[in-house]
Each structure stands twice: as structure tokens, then as C-alpha cells.
MARMI-375927 format. One line per 4 residues: number of its first residue (from 1); their letters; for each residue x negated, y negated, z of N, C-alpha, C, O, CB. Coordinates in steps of 0.02 Angstrom, whole numbers, plus 50000, padded with zeros to 5 digits. Glycine has a CB too. Layout:
BEGIN
NUM> A> X:Y:Z:X:Y:Z:X:Y:Z:X:Y:Z:X:Y:Z  ...
//
This chain:
BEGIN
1> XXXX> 49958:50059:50000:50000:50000:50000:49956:49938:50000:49898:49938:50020:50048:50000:50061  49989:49881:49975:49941:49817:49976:49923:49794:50017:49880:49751:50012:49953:49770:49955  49949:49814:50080:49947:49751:50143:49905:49822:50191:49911:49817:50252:50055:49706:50185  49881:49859:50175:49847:49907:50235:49771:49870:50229:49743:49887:50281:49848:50010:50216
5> XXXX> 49727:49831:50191:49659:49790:50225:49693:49762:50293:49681:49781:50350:49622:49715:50169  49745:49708:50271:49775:49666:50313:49795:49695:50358:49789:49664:50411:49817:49633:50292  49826:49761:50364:49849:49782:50448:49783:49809:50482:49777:49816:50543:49915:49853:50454  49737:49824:50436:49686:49874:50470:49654:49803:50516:49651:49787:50575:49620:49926:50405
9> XXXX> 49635:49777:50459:49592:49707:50502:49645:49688:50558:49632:49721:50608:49575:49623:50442  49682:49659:50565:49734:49669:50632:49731:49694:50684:49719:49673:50740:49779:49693:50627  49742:49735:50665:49724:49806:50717:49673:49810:50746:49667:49825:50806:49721:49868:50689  49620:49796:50700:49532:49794:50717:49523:49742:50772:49480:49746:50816:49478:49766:50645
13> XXXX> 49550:49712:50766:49533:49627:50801:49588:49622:50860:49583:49573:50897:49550:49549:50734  49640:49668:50871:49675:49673:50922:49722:49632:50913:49748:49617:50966:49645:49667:50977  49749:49603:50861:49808:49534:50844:49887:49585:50849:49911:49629:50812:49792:49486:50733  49906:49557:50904:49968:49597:50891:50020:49541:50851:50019:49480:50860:50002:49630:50970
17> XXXX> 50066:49581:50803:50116:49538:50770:50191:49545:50804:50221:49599:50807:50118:49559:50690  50212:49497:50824:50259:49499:50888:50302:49410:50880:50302:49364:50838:50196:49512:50978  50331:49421:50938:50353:49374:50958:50423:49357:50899:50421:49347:50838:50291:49324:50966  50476:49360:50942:50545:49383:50906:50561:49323:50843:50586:49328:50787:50618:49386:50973
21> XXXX> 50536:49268:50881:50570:49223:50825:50491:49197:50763:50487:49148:50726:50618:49135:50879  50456:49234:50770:50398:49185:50754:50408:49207:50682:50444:49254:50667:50315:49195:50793  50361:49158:50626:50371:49150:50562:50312:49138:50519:50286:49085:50537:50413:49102:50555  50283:49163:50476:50216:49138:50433:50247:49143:50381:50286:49188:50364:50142:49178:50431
25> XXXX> 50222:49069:50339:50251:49034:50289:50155:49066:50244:50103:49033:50250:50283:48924:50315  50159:49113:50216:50103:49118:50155:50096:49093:50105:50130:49086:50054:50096:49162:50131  50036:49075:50125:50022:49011:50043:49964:49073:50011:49907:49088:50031:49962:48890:50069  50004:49099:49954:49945:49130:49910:49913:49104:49853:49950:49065:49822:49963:49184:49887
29> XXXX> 49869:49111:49834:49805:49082:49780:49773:49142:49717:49743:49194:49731:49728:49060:49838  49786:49126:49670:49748:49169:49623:49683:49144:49591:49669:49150:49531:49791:49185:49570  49644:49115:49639:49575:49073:49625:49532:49117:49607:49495:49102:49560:49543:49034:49684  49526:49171:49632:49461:49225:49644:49477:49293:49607:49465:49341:49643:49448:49245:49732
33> XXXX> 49499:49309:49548:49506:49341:49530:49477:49417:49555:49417:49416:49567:49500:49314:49490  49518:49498:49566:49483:49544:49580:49487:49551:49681:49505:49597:49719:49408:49525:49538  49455:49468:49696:49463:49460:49777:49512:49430:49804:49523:49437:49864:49415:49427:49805  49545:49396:49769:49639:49387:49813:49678:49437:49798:49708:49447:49745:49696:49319:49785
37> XXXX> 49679:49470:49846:49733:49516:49837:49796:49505:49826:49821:49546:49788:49737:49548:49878  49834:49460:49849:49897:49462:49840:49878:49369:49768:49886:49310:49784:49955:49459:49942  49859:49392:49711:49862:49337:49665:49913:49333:49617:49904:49311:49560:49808:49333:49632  49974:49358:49642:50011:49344:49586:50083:49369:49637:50085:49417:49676:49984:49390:49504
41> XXXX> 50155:49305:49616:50197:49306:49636:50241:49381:49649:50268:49396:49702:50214:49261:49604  50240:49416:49597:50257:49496:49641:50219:49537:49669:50246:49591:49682:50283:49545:49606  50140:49529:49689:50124:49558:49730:50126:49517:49799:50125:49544:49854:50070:49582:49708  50130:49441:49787:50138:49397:49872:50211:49443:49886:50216:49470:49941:50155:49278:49870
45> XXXX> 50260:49450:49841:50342:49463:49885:50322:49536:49894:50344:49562:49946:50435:49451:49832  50272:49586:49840:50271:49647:49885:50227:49649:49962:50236:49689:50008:50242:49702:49837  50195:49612:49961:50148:49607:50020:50185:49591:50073:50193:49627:50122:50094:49559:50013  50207:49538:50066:50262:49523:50131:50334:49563:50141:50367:49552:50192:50284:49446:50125
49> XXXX> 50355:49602:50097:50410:49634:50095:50352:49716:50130:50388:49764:50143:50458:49629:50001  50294:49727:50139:50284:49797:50154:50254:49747:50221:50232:49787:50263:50231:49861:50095  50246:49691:50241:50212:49685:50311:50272:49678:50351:50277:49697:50409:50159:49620:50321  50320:49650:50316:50399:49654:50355:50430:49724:50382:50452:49741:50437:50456:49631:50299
53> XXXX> 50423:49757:50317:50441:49825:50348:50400:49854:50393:50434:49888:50432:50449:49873:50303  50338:49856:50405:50296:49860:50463:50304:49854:50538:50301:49889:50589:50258:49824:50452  50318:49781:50517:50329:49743:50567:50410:49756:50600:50420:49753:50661:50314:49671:50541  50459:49769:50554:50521:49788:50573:50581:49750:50570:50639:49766:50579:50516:49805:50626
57> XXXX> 50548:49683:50552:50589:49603:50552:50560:49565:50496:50508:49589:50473:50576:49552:50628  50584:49504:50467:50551:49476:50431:50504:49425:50452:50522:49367:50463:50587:49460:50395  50445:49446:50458:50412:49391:50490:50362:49351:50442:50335:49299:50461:50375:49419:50549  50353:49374:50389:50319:49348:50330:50358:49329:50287:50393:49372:50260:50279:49387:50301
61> XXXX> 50365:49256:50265:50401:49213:50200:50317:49174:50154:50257:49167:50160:50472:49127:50246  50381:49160:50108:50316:49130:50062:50327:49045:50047:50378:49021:50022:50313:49178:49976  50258:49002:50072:50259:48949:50054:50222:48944:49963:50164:48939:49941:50224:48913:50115  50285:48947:49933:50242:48921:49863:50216:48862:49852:50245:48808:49847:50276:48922:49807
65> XXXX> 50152:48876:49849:50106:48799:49802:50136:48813:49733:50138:48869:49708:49995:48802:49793  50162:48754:49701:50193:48749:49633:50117:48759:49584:50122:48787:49529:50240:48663:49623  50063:48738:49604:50011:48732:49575:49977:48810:49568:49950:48830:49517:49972:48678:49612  49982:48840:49620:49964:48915:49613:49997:48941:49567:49977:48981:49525:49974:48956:49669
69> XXXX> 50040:48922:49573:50121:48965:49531:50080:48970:49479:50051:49022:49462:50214:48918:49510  50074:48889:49437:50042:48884:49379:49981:48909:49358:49973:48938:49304:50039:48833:49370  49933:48899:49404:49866:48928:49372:49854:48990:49385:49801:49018:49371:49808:48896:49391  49927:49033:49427:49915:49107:49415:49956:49131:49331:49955:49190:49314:49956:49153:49493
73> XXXX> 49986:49082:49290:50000:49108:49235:50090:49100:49238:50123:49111:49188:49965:49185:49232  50127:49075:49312:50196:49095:49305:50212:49016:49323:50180:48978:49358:50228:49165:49359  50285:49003:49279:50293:48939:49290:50343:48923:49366:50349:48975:49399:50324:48913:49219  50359:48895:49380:50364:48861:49450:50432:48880:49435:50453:48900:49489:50340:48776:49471
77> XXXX> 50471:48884:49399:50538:48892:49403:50558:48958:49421:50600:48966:49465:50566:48874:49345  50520:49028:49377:50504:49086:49382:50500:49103:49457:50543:49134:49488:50447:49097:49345  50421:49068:49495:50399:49087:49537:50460:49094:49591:50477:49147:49618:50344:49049:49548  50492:49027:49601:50556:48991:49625:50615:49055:49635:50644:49085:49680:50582:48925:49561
81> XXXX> 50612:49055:49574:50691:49098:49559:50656:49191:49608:50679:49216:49660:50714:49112:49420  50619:49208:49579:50587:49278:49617:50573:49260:49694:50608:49298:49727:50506:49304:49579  50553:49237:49718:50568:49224:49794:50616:49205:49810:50624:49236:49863:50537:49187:49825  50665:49168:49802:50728:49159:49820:50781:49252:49834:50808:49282:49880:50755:49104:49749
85> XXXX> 50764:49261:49743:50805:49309:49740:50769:49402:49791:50801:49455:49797:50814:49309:49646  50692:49385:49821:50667:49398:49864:50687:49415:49955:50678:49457:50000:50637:49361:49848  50726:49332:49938:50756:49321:50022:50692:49306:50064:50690:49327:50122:50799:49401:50060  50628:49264:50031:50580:49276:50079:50553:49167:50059:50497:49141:50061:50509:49369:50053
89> XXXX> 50622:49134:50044:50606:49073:50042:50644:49042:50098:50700:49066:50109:50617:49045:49976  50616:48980:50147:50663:48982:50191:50679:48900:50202:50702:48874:50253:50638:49025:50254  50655:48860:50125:50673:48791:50120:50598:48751:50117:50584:48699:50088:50724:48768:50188  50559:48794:50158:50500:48745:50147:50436:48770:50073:50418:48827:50057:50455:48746:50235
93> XXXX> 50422:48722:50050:50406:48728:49979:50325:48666:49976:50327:48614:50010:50491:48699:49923  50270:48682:49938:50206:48653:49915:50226:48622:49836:50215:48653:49784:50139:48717:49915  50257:48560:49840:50260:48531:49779:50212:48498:49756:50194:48445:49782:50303:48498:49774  50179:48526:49694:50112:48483:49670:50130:48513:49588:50180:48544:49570:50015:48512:49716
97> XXXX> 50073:48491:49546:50086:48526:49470:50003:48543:49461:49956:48525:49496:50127:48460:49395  50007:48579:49409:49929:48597:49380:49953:48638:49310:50005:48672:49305:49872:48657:49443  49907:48627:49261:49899:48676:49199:49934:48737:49222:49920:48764:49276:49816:48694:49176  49987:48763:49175:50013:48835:49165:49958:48868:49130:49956:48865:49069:50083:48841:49122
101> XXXX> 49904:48906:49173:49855:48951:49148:49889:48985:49098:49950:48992:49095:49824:48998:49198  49832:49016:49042:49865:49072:48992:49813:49133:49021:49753:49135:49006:49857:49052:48890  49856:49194:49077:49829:49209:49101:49867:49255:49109:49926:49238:49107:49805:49181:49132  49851:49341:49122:49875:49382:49123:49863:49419:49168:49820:49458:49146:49874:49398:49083
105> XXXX> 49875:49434:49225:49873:49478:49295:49908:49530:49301:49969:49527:49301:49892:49447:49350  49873:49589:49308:49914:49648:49320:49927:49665:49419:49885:49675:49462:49866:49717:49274  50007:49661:49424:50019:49660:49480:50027:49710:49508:50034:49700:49569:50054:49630:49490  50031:49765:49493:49980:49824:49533:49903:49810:49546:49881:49811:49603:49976:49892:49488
109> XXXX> 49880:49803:49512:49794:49793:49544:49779:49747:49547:49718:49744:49555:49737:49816:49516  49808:49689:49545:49780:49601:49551:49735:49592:49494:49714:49535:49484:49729:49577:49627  49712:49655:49445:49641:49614:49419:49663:49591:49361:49714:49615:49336:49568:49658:49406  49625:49539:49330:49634:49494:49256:49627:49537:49194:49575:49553:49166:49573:49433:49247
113> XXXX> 49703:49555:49176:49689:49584:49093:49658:49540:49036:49612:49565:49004:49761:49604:49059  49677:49484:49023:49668:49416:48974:49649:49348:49023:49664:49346:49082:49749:49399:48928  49614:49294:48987:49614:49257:49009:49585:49233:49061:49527:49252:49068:49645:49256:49006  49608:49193:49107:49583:49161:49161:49624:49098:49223:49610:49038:49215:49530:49132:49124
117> XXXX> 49658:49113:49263:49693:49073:49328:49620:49007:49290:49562:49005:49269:49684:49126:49447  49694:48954:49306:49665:48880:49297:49637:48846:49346:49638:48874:49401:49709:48836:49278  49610:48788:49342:49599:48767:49413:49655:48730:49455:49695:48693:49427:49543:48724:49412  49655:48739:49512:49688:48680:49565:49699:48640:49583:49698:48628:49643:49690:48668:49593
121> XXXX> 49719:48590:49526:49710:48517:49542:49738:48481:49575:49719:48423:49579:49711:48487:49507  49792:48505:49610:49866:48467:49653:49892:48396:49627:49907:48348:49663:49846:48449:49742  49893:48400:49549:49915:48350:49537:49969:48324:49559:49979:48364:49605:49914:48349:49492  50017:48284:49561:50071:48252:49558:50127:48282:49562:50121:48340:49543:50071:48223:49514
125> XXXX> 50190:48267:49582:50239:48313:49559:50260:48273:49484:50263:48214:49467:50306:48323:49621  50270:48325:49458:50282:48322:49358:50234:48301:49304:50243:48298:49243:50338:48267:49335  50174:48287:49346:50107:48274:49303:50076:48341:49266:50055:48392:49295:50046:48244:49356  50077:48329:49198:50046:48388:49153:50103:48394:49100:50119:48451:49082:50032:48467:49197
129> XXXX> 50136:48339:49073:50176:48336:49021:50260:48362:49041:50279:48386:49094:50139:48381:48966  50300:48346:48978:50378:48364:48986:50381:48435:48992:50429:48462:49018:50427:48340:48923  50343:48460:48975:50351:48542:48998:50339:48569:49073:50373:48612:49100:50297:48585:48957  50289:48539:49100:50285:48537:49167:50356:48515:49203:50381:48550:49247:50227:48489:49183
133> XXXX> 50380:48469:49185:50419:48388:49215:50476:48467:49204:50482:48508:49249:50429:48275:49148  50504:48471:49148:50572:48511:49147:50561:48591:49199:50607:48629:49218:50592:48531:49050  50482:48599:49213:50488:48663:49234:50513:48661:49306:50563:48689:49328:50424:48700:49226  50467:48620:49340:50493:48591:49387:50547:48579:49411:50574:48605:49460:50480:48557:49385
137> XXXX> 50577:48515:49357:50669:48493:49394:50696:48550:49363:50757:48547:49358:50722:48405:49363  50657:48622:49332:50745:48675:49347:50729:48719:49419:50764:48763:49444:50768:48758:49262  50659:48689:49446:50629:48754:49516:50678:48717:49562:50704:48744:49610:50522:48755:49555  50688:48657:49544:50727:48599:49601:50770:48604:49610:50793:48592:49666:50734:48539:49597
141> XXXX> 50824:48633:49536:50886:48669:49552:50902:48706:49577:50956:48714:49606:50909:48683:49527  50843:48754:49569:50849:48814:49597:50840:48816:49688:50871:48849:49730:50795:48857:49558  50804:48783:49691:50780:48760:49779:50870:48730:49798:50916:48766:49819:50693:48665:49786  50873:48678:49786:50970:48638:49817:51024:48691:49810:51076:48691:49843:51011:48559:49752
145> XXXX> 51000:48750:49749:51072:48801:49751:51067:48855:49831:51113:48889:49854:51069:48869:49659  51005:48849:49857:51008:48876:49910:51038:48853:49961:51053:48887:50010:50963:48888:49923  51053:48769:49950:51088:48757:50015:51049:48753:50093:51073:48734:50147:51136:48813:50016  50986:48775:50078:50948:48757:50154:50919:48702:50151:50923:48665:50101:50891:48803:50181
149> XXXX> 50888:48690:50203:50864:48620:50214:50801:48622:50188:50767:48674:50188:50863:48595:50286  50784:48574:50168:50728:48575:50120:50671:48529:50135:50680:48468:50139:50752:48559:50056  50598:48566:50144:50550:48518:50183:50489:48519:50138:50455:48570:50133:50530:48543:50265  50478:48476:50111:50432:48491:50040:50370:48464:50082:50378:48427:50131:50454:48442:49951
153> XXXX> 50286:48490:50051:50233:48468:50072:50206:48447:49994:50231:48473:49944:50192:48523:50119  50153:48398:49991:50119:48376:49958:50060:48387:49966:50034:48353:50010:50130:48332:49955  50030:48421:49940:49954:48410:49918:49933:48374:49876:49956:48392:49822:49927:48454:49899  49891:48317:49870:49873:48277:49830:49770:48278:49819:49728:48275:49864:49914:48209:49861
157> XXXX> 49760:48282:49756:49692:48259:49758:49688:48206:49708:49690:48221:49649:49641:48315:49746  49684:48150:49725:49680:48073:49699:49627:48075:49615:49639:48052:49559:49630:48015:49778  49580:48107:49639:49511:48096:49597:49486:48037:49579:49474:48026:49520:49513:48124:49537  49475:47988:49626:49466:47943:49633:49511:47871:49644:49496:47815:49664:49436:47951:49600
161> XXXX> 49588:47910:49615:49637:47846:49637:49650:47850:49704:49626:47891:49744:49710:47843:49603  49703:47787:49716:49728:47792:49807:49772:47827:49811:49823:47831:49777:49756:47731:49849  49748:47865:49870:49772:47920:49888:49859:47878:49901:49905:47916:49885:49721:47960:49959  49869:47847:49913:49944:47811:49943:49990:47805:49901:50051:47807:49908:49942:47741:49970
165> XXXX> 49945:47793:49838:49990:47757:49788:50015:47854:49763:50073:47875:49760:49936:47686:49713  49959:47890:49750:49946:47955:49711:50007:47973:49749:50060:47970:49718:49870:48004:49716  50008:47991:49813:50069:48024:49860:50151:47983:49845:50206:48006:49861:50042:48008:49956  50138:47931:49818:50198:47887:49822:50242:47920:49764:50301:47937:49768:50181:47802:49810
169> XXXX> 50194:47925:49701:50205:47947:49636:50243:47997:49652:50304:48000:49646:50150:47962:49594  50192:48052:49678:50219:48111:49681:50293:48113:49721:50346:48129:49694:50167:48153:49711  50285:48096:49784:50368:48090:49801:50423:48054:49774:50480:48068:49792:50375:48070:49855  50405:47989:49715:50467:47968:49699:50483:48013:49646:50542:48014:49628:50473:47896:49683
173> XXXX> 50430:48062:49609:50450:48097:49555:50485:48150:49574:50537:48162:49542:50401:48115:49517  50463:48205:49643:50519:48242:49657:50589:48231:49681:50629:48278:49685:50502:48272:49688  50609:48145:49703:50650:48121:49726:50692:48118:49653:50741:48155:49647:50629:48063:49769  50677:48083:49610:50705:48095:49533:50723:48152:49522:50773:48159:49488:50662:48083:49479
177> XXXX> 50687:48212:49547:50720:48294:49529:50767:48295:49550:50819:48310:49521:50692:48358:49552  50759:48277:49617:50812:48313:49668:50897:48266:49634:50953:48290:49623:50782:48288:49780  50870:48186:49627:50925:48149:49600:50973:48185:49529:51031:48170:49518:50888:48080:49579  50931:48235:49486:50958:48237:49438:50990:48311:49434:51026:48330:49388:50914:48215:49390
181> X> 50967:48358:49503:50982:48410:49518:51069:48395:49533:51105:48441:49551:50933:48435:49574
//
């Protein structure tokens, strides 16, 4: 199973997983090709769907970076819609954009058939053209049809602009999603 490094190391280190109401929001990454194990959106929901059953409760959800989404090869709407339809989204969400890698991951073994995961740039929310912009405001629909409360994080890397203004962007642009949702 995918998640037995992860219980063994656990176990090793004496971490018990407990505590009735507690919650880890997983932010997964397909940076490292071969060494992230869980690099691609159906192996994060199998990973946390076999540490849940473990565990006996759901104690693992997934915080999607919109930007991972992308530079693992799947667009943000996709990623969106498969965790939802998962049951392992619980309102809080990493809104940023980056290049939709052309990139091919086999999610049984994590490793790279084609291609290559893009880099991480945490651009903006809807920065990287109208294809980005539309992929986005349909993940946004998809986020409000859930009806939970919704707590978005920003990651921003400026690259030399202000960081204030860069963050401003980004929130009035997902504020426009949410407006047109």
C-alpha cells in the first residue's frame, strides 16, 4: 500500500495518530519526481483514503495548492472536482496558478512516463492566460457547490514586485471568481 513508509516511520518514532477531532489538511507536491510519493492527485486521495482506513476515522483531507495541481499535469478544476467527489475537501483550499505541465505520471508508481512537473511559481490567482483564468473560475464553482465555508490561502512569490500589491491582485482576482460563480 502507499502509505506503509509513512506508517512505518510513525511507528518508528512513536507518533501516535489520535485525538478524536484532530485534522491534517495535506499539501502534496510533484517537485521531485520518483521521491514524492504521493505526486499526483489520485495517489494524494489514495494515500489519505488508506491512512484513514488505518486510522479508522477520517483524519487526513487534502489542502490543494492550485499550483501543484498544475505542474503535476492536472488542471485545478479536475484536481477540485476528484477531491470533492473524494469527500476528503473540507473548504480550505491553496489558491495560486502556475504552467499546466505537459506531464504524464503514472499513479500507481508515482514515476514520470513523458515529460516533466513544471516549476512552482505561486503565481497569482488567474495569472498564466484565459485558459488558466477559465480553469480556475470553473474549480470556484466547483468549491461554492459544496456549500462549506470557504478559507482560501495564498501563496505568493512577487519576483521582485510588492509583495502587497502581488497579494492584492491575487485576492481581487479570486474575489471576481467567486463574483461570477
Amino acid at each position: 500500500m502507499i502509505c506503509n513508509a509513512a506508517i512505518e516511520t510513525l511507528q518508528k518514532e512513536n507518533i501516535v495518530i489520535g485525538l478524536d477531532e484532530a485534522l491534517v489538511w495535506f499539501e502534496w507536491k510533484p517537485e521531485v519526481p520518483g521521491a514524492d510519493f504521493v505526486n499526483t492527485i489520485r495517489r494524494v486521495i489514495r494515500f489519505c483514503n488508506e491512512v484513514n482506513a488505518r486510522v479508522g476515522r477520517r483524519v487526513l483531507v487534502i489542502n490543494n495548492e492550485w499550483a501543484h495541481l498544475l505542474i503535476s499535469g492536472t488542471t485545478v478544476e479536475d484536481g477540485t472536482r476528484l477531491t470533492n467527489e473524494a469527500g476528503l475537501f473540507t473548504g480550505f483550499f491553496h489558491c495560486n496558478s502556475a504552467d499546466l505541465a505537459i506531464v504524464e505520471i503514472d499513479d500507481e508508481t508515482g514515476m514520470v512516463c513523458r515529460g516533466a512537473p513544471s516549476d512552482d511559481r505561486d503565481w497569482y490567482v488567474g495569472a498564466g492566460g484565459q485558459a488558466r483564468w477559465d480553469d480556475q473560475q470553473a474549480a470556484v464553482k466547483l468549491l461554492t457547490a459544496t456549500e462549506l465555508p470557504l478559507i482560501a490561502e495564498h501563496d505568493i512569490d512577487p519576483s521582485g514586485d510588492d509583495p502587497v500589491e502581488y497579494y492584492r491582485i491575487s485576492r481581487d482576482n479570486l474575489e471576481k471568481m467567486f463574483a461570477a460563480a
